[in-house]
Every structure is written in C-alpha cells, then in structure tokens.
N, C-alpha and C positions, 0 to 999 in steps of 0.2 A: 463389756467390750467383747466382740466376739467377731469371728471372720462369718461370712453371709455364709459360705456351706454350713453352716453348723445353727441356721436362724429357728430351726426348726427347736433345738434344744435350748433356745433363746427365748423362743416364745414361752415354752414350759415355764424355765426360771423366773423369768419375770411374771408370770401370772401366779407362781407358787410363792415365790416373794412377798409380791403383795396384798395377796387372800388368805395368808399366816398370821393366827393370833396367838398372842405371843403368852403360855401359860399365864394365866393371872397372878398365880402365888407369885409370878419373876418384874408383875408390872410395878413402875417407881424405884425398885432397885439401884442404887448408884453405880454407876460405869464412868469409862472413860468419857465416855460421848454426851454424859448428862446423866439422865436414868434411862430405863428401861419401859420404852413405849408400847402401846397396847399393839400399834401397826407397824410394818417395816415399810415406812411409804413416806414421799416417792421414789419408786424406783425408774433411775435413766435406762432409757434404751434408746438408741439414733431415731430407730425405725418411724416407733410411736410417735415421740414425741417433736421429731422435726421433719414433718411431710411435707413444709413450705419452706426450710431455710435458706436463706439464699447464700449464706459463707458458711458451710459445714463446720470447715475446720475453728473458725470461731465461736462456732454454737457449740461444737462438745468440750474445744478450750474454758469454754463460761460452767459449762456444765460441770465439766471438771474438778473446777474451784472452789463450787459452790457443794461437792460429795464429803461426804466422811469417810466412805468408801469405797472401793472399785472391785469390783468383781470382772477375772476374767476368764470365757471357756477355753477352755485349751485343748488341742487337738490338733492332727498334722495338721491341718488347716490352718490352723490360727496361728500357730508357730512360725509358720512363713507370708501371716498377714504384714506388712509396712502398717497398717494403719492401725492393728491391733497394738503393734509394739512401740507403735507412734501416741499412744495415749498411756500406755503403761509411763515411757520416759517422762511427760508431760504429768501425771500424778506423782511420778518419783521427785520432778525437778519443785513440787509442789510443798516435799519435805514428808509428804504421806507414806510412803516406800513400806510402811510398818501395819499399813493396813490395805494390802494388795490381796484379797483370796483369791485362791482358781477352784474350778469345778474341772474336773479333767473327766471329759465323755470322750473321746478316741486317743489312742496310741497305737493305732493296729492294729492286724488281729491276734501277735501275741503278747500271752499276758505281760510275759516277763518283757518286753520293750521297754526302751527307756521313755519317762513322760516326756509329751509332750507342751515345752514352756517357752513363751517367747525369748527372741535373744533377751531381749533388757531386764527380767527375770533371772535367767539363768546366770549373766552377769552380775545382777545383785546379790543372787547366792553366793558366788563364786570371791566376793568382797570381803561380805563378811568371814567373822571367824566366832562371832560367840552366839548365830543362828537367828537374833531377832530379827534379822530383814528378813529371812524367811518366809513368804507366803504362805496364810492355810491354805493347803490342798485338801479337799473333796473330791473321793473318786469316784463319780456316778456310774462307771460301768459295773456291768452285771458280775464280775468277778473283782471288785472294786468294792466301796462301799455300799452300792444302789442306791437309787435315785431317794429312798426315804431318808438313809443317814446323810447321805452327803448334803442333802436337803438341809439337814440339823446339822451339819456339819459346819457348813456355811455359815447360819443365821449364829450359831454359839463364838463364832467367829467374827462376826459383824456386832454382834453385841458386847464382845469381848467376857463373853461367862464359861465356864466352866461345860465341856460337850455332854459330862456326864450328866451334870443337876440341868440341864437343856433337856438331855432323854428323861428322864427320871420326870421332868415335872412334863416335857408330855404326853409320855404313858398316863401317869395320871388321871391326865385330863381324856386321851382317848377311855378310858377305861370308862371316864365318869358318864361321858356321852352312851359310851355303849349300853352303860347301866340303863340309863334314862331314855335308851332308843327301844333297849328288847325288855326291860322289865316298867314299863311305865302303869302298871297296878303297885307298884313297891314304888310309888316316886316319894313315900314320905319316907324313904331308909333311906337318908341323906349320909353315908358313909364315908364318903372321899371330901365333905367339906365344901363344897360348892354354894352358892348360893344361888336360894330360890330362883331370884329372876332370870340368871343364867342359864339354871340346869332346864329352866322351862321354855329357854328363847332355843338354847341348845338343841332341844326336843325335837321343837318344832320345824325347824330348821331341817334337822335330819332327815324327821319324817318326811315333809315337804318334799324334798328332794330324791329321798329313797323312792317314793311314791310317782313322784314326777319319769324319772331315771326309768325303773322299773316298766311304767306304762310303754315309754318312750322305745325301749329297746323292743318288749314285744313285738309293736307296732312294725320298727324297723326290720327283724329278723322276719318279719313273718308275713301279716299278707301287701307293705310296700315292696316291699324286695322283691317279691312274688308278681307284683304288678309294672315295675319299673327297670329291672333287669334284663329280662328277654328286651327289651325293646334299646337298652344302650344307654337310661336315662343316668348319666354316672353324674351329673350336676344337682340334679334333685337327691339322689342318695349322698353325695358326698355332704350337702348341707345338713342333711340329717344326722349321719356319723357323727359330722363333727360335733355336734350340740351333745352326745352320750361320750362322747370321748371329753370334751370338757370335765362332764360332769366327772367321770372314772377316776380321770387323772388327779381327783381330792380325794377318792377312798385308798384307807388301807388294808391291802388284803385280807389281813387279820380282823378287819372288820367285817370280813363278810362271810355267809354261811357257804355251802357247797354250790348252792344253788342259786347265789350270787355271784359268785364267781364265776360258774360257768356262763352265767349271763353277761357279763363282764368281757370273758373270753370269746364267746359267739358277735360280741359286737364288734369289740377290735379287730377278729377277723375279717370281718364285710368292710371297715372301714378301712384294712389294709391292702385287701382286694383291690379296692377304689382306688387308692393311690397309686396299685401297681400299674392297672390301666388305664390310670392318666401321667405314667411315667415320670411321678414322682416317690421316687426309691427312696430318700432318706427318710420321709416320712413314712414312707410302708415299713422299713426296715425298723426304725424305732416302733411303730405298732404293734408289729409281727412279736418283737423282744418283748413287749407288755404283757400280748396273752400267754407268751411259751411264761413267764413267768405265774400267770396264774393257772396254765393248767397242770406246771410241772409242780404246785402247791397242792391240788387236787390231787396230782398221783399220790403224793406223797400222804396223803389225809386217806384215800382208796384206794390203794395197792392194786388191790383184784378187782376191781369195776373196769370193763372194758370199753363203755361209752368214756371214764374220764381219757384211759390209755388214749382210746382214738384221738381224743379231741388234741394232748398232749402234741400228739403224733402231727395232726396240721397245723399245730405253732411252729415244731421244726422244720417239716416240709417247707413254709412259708421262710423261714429265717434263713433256710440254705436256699433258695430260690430267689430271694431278693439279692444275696450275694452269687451264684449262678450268674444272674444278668450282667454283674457288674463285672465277670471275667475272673472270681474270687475261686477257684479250685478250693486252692487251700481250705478253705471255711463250708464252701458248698459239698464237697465230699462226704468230711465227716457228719455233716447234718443230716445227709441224705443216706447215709450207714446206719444212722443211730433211724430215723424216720424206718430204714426196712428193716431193721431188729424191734420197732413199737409194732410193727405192722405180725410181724411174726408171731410174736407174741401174742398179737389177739386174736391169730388161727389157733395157738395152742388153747387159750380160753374158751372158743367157740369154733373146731373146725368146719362145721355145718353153716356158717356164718357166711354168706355168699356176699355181702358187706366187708369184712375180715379179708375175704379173698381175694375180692378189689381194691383195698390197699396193699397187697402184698404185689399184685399186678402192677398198680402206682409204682411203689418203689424200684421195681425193678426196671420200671421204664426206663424213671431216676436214675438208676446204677448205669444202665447201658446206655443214656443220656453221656452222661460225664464220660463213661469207655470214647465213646465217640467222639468227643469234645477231645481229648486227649490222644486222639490218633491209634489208639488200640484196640485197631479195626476188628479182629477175627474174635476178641473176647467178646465185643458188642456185638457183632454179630449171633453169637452163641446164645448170648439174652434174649437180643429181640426175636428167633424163634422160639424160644421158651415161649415167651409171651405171646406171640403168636397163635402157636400151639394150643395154650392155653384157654384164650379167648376165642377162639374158633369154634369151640365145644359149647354146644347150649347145656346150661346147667338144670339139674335137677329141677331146682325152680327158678328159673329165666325169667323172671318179675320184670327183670327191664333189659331189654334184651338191645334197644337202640343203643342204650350205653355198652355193654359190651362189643355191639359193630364199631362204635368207635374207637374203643382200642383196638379192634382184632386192624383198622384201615390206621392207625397210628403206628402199631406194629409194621405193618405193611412199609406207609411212609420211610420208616428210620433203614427200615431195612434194602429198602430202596436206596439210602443215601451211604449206606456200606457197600452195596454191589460198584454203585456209582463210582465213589475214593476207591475201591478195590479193581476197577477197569473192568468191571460185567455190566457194560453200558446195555445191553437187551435185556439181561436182568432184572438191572433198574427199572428199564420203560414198562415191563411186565408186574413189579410190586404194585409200581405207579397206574397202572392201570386197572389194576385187582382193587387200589384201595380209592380210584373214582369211583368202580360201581357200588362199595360200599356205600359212599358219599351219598349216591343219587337211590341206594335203598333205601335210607335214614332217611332225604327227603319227601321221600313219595311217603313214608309214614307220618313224617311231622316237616310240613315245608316251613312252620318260622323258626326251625330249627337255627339259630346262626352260628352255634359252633358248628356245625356240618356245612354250614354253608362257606365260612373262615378257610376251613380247613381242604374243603376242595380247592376254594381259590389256591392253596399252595399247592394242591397237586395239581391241577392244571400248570400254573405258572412252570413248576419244577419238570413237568411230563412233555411240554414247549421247549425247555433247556435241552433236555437229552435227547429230544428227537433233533433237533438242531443238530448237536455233537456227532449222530448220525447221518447227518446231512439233509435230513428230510425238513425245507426252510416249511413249506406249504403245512402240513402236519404242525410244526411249530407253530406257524403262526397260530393256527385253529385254537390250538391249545391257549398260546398267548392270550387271545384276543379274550376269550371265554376268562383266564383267568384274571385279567384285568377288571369285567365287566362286573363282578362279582365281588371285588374287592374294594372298585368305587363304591357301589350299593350300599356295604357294610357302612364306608368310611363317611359316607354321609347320611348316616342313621345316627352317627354320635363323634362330631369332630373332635372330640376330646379322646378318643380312644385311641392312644397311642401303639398300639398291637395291628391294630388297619390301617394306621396311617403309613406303617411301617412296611406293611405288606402291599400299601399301593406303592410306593415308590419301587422295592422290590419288581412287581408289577410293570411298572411304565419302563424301566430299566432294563428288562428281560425283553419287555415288547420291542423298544428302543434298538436292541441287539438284534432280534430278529428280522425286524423293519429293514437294520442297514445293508444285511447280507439278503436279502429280497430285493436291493434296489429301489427302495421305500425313500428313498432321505428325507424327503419334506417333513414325511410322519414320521421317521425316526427321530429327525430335531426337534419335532412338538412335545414327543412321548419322554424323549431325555431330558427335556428342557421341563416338565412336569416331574420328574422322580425328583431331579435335584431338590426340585420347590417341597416337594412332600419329604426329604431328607432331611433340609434344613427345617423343617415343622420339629421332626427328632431331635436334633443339635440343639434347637435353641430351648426346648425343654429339659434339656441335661445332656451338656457337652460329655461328660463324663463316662457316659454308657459304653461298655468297652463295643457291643455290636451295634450302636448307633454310627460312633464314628466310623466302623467298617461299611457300613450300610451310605453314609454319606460320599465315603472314597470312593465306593462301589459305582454308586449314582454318576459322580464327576467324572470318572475313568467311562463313561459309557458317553457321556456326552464329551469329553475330549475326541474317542474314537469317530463317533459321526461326524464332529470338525474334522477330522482324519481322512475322513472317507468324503467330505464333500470338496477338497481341494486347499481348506482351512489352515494350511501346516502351523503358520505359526500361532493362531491361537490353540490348536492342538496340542504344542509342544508347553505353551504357555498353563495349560492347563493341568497336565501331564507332570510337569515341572514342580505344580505346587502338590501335586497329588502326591508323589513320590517322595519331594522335601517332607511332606507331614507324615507321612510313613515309616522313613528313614525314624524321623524325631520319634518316635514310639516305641519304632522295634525293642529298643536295650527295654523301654520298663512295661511292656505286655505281658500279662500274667503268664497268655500263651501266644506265644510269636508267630505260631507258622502261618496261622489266618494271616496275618500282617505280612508278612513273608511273602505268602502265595501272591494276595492283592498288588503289594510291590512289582515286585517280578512282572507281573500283566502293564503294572505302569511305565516301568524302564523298558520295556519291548515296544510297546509304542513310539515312546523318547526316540528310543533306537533308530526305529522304521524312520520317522520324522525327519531326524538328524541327518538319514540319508537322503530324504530327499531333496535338503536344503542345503547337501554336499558337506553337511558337518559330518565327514568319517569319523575320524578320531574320537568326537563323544560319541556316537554310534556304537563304536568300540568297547569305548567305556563301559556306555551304560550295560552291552552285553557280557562285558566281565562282572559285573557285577550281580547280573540275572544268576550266570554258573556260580558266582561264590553263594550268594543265597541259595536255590538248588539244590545245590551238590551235596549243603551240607545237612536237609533234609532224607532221610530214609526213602528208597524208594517207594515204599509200598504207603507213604505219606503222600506221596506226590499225585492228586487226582489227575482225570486226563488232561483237563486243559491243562494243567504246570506241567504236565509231561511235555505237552505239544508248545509251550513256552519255551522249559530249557532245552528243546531238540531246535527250535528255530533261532536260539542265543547261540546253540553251536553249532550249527550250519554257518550262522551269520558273519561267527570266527574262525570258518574253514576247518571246524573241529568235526569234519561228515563220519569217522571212525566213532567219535565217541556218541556223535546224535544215533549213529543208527539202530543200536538198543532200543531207541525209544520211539523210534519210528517204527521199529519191529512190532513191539506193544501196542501201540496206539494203532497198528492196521490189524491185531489180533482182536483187538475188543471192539472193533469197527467205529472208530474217532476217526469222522470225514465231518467235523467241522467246517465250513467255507472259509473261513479265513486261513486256516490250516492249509487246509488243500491248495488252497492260490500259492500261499509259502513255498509249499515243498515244490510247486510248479514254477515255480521262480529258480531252484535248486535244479530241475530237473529231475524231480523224484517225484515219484506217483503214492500215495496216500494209500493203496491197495483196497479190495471189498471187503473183509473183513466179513466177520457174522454180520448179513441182514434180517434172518427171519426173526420176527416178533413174536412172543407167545402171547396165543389168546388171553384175556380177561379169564379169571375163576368166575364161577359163579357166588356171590354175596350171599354169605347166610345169613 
C-alpha cells in the first residue's frame, strides 16, 4: 500500500520482494504462516496487478483477504493518503492488525521528525498498551536503516523470524556467492556448506550478469552517450539506464571491488541526469542518493585518491540540485557547502589541476546561485565577479577553452540578473550583451553546440525583457523574437526535455508581453496562448516543482493581461482571479515566498485596473491594499523594478502619491520606462522621467 508519489520506491520493494531468496539453511522452518518458503511471492501491488479492473475498490478489498500481510510505505505522502489509510482499516477490520509492516522512506528532511504513519496506525498504536499491535518499522532512509537492512528488516518481519539469524544467515550466503564468484579455481573448498548444485547455479548466475552489467554499462557511459546526447535522444538513453539500474539495484556494495563501484556510480549518474531532464525528480533524487552512496564508500576505502573525491563530489552536487529545483534551501545549501569544500580539497591535492579548478569555479557558481536565490544581492554579486575574473583568464594550459567561455558568459548572465534586482537596469543590458557575444564565439567554434545554443536563447529572451523595462519595444522585440526561434529548435530536437519546454514557454510569454505593448494583440493572444500550452506540458509532469508552478502563474498572468488589453475585462479578471487565489494558497507554505509574493502582487494589480474598469471600486481598493501589505513588507533593495513600479502604481492608486514617490524617484534613476508604467503614471499626471539611456558597448569575447 503506498500513496502514488512514492511509486517510485514501490517499484523497488516490490521487485526486491520478490527476486529475494530466502537463505536455504531458513527454508521449511515452521512459522506462524506455515513454513518458511524458498520465494516471498506473490506480492500485491494495485499497479501491476490490476491494469483492467473495473471496481478498484473491490479488487484490493479481495486482495486484501486473500494477504498474510500488508506492507505499508510511509511518508508525508502516504500519511495523508484516504486510500492508503482506507486499506490499512480494511486489513485491521480483517483481525490482521498484528501483521501490518511499514518501510518508512520519507519524514522530511530532518532526521529527528516525527515518522510518518497513517492515521489508522497511529491510532492502533495509541490503543494498545502492551505493544503488539505495533507495526515493524523499517527505516529505508539514508540515516535510517538503508535500503539493504530495512530490506531484511521487512522480510524477518513477514516471516515472523528472528532479524538477526535473518542477517546472519544472509551474510552467509552473500559471502558464499562471493567465494564462488572471485575464487572459482578453489570451487572445491566448499566451506560455508553449500551444495554443489547451488553454489554452481550461484556462480553462474553471477557471472552471467556481472558480465552482462559490466559490458552494458561501458557501452552506455562511453561511445552511446557520446553518440545520443549531443543530439537530445533522452528515450533511447533512458531505456538503456534503466536495464543497468535494474541490474545495480540487486548488488551489494560490499560486493563489489573499487572499480565496480565506480562503475556503478558513473551509471547512476547518466541515468539520474536523464530523469532530471525529463523532470522526473523523485526518480533522479533516489538515483542521485544511490551513487552519493557508493562514492561516499570509495572515499572512505581512498581517502587520498582525487578521481574517487571528485566523483563523490558529483553525487552531492546532483543530490543538492535535485532538492535546488524543488525550492528545498534547506537541503540544497548544505549540499552545495559540503560539494565546494570536496572541490577545495582536490585543489589542495592537485593545485596545477585545471580540472580541480573548474570544480571549485562549479561550486561557487552554486554558492552565489543560492546567494541570489535568497535575495542576498551584494554577497552574490561579490562571487559572481570572482568567477568572472576568474574565467576570463586563459589558463596556462587552456585545453578547452570553449568551456571556460561558458562560465566566463554564465558569470556574466547571473551578474546581469543582480544589476537587474539591484535597479542597474544598463548594467544589466551591458553583462547581457557581453555574454551574447560570448554565445555566438562558442558557436562559430562549435555550431551543434546546444548548451550555447539554450543558453543564448535565455539571453536573448532576458536582453528583450530589459530593453523593454527601458522602453525600447522595437530592440525587445528583436531580441524576443531571436530568442523564441532558438528555443523552438532546441524544443523540438527532443520533446521530452523538460529544460526547453520550459524555456519556450518562458519564450512565448516574454514575446506575448512585448507584442502587447507594440500593439501586436493578434500575435500576442497566439504567443500567450502557446506559453500557457507549453506551461501546462511542466504541470502535468510534476505539479510539484516549486518554479514550474511559478512558470505556469507566470504564463496565465500574461495571457489574462492581453485579455486586458484587448477589451476582454471580464475574462481578464476571471483569469486574474484564479491566478492570485492559487498564489495566495501557497504563499504561507513556500520554502521561499517572495517569488510568490512579487508574482502576486503583478496579479492583484491587474484585478485592480479591471475592477476599475468595471466600476467595482471597492475591490479595486482591496486588492491594492493588499499589493502594499505584500510589498511593504518586503526589503527594498528585494524589490526588482517592476515590483517597485507595482507597489508605486498600488499607491498612487490609493492616493498614497507621498509614499509612491520614492519609488518613482528610483525607477526614473535606473531608467524604468516600461510602457505600461509610463501610461500609469500618465494616468497620474506624472512623467516617468529619462533616466540613464546610454548602453555600454559589448566587450570583446575571449
């Protein structure tokens, strides 16, 4: 029983379940259950076993009846499943109650949390008083049992034996196999008791599949991946993964030598890659936790080897990066701490190491990444030139020197988007223009470059926004349009690549906006009318993504405005209306609010205008109190320009002109002549003023 977020670790149990043999010394044993069988099979799962049923709930009621035992995952998820807790009651009311186990894979990300157990559990506990209704718990998290005990944790559990003479006999048996896997010249030193036909079918077995595995992953790491990745084929790869991660997920660590494991760990990470960019996180996330475990065994086995450090070093990169997406600080910080102290480390081992030196460049990205992410503007800043600085310099030996233009133009990028939040709107357009020509050096070297090709489309799209913000629609679009054309391309070289899907919608949204204030409508309903559709591609692959659903709000709030602007009020306001209700819903539990905030705020200003024009004052009112209570209670130096030019037009709108005009001071300093801006404050009577217009040249690309 388990809640569908969690099917991922459903798949696992149930195929470990039943491809577990069960030591022989323990088969015919008497138990509760009968004896002790050689298989634990069959095991129910919904999934599998009912892909036609036509009354669910009757078919797992049968199923039910017909179990010895019930296995449940637990985890927030499951704990506020109805239908997980709805078969817990239904085995309880069975008189089973005594043979309930859980596997507990999430509680949060700290340890010390209390588990996660459904209600009808926790009330069982809470009944008794002399403990046997109790459920085994198995803690599969990585600070918890791990996946191998709790595995045995389980099944000693289901068999009703003893957990220790469980381990004990299969050590054992691992041990025996191993014997008869690495010394198979000594197969006649039968020591651990085995019989022949076993330890021979054992063998074979192994070999087989070591053999198989082994080829299989070469193949994969080496010249498919080399043939199938430049090109986006993430269906073809993913098929392949999967077949080595099968195989993976039946060895044990301790089974394998140095140089197993690292094979091991190079696979999981290509197949965790894959899942990232087909934005499916919880499977990347459990991958990613696979190899940080086998390489964090390798440190531990090679202290001073700097290839294992590295490798270590991209388990946790990967581990805090999959949490990163999901809006996880918390977890993504420290990972990304401990990621630039491995990186450090293997400058100290190798400072001549121009490898070494481009993970220390990585992490600091990292670091000044999260600064940003967390509105601490001036520190991020201070990194991203480090970084800068840094990569600007050709190295002694510049081996590859296209990769270092792309950090030196990724440097560029971020630093762009600090000028930007900090109101050095020519600043901006000036990084942003520094790190196109980077873009378009990298492709004159290597034109199927497609990270460089990704990567301009955002600067394009982003270099279109702030000339906008400066009022320059014609410049924008140019930009626009280029970055649009760029980002289709990508996006239908591999529709599965959730990173371009993501960036065309982006894309059509930004075009959308610019269209409107050009007097475009036609094309601006088509363009809006496209991000949404490429928005919801993101949604319905994982509602969950904390910047999906931003990226979705984003999309609708752009198409409400061209309803806005085409005369549209009330599907405007209607739009507007759900925009802002699903916002509001989020705000209290966002890891980090102010994105959600700022978004808001842009929604309720719309409401606002709308409500006016449809003579609803009073929520007009409203909703512009409510713009300043968000606001206000943001830092200003949080507040990029357009939220500036929000809350100045929320208090003009409530006759608050003493307290806007701060911000109208600002925003005519950093030269914010947005068009929708400027029409406002023309509504007002207030002029937007020139502000800085001169642009600094492009640098020249090293």
């Amino acid at each position: 029983s388990y809640s569908h977020a969690d099917t991922a670790w459903a798949r696992w149990l149930h195929k470990s379940l039943e491809t577990y043999r069960v030591p022989s010394r323990l088969i015919g044993m008497p138990i509760a259950a009968g004896r002790v069988p050689p298989r634990l099979s069959p095991i129910f799962r919904d999934r599998d076993e009912l892909p036609t049923a036509s009354d669910l709930g009757a078919a797992v009621e049968q199923a039910l009846s017909q179990s010895w035992c019930l296995i449940v995952i637990c985890s927030t998820e499951s704990a506020q499943s109805r239908w997980v807790n709805e078969e817990v009651l239904a085995f309880q009311r069975l008189g089973r109650g005594d043979r309930i186990h859980c596997l507990i894979v999430d509680a949060g990300p700290d340890p010390a949390a209390p588990l996660c157990f459904p209600p009808a559990l926790e009330q069982a506990q809470s009944k008794t008083g002399n403990g046997k209704s109790e459920p085994v718990a198995a803690d599969a998290r990585r600070f918890g049992d791990g996946r191998s005990h709790s595995l045995l944790k389980l099944i000693a559990g289901i068999l009703g034996i003893g957990y220790d003479t469980l381990v004990q006999r299969d050590q054992q048996r691992r041990h025996r196999n191993m014997f008869w896997v690495t010394c198979a010249s000594l197969a006649l030193v039968v020591v651990l008791g085995l019989s022949t036909l076993l330890a021979v079918t054992s063998r074979r077995e192994a070999v087989d599949q070591r053999s198989h595995a082994e080829g299989l992953v070469e193949f994969m790491i080496g010249d498919l991946r080399k043939k199938l990745e430049p090109d986006g084929k993430l269906a073809t790869l993913d098929a392949v993964g999967k077949e080595a991660l099968a195989y993976y997920a039946a060895q044990k660590s301790e089974d394998l030598d140095a140089e197993g494991l690292a094979r091991r760990a190079r696979a999981l990470h290509m197949i965790g890659e894959v899942y990232d960019l087909r934005g499916e996180l919880d499977e990347a996330l459990m991958v990613f936790e696979q190899a940080a475990d086998s390489t964090a065994e390798l440190v531990v086995r090679e202290p001073g080897n700097g290839q294992r450090i590295f490798d270590h070093a991209q388990s946790i990169y990967w581990v805090g990066y999959i949490a990163y997406q999901r809006g996880n600080i918390a977890v993504a910080e420290p990972a990304f701490q401990e990621y630039k102290r491995l990186a450090e480390r293997l400058v100290e081992i190798d400072p001549k190491n121009e490898d070494w030196q481009t993970e220390v460049s990585y992490a600091n990205s990292n670091l000044g990444i999260l600064l940003f992410r967390q509105w601490r503007l001036d520190e991020a800043k201070v990194v991203f030139e480090q970084e800068l600085h840094s990569t600007s310099q050709p190295g002694t030996h510049d081996d590859k020197p296209s990769e270092r233009k792309m950090r030196a133009a990724q440097a560029r990028a971020w630093l762009a988007d600090v000028s930007s939040r900090l109101g050095n709107l020519t600043e901006g357009v000036a990084h942003r223009q520094n790190e196109i020509a980077i873009y378009h050096n990298v492709l004159a070297e290597d034109p199927k470059n497609n990270s460089a090709r990704g990567s301009l489309s955002v600067a394009e799209r982003t270099a279109s926004y702030l000339m906008l913000t400066l009022g320059d629609t014609e410049s924008a679009l140019q930009h626009g349009q280029r970055a649009l054309a760029l980002s289709n391309e990508l996006s239908m070289q591999d529709p599965d690549n959730m990173q371009w899907i993501e960036d065309s919608a982006v894309a059509y949204a930004n075009l959308a906006n610019v269209l409107r204030h050009s007097n475009r409508l036609p094309e601006a309903i088509d363009a809006a009318s496209k991000s949404t559709a490429a928005a919801s591609q993101l949604i319905s692959r994982d509602d969950r993504v904390a910047s999906w659903q931003l990226r979705f709000a984003d999309s609708a709030l752009v198409k409400a405005s061209v309803a806005a602007d085409s005369g549209e009020a009330g599907q405007a306001i209607e739009l507007a209306r759900q925009i802002a209700g699903e916002l509001e819903a989020r705000l209290e539990r966002a890891q980090d609010p102010t994105d959600n905030a700022l978004l808001l705020s842009r929604a309720l200003l719309l409401l606002a205008d709308q409500y006016d024009t449809v003579g609803k004052n009073d929520l007009a009112r409203a909703n512009r109190r409510r713009i300043v209570e968000l606001l206000e209670g943001i830092d200003f130096r949080a507040r990029v320009p357009i939220e500036r030019a929000t809350l100045a037009a929320a208090l003009l709108g409530l006759g608050r002109t003493d307290a806007a005009q701060p911000l109208v001071t600002s925003l005519a300093q950093a030269g914010f002549r947005e068009p929708g801006y400027v029409a406002m404050l023309a509504r007002y009577g207030m002029d937007a003023g020139a502000g800085p217009r001169v642009l600094a040249s492009p640098e020249t690309a090293n």
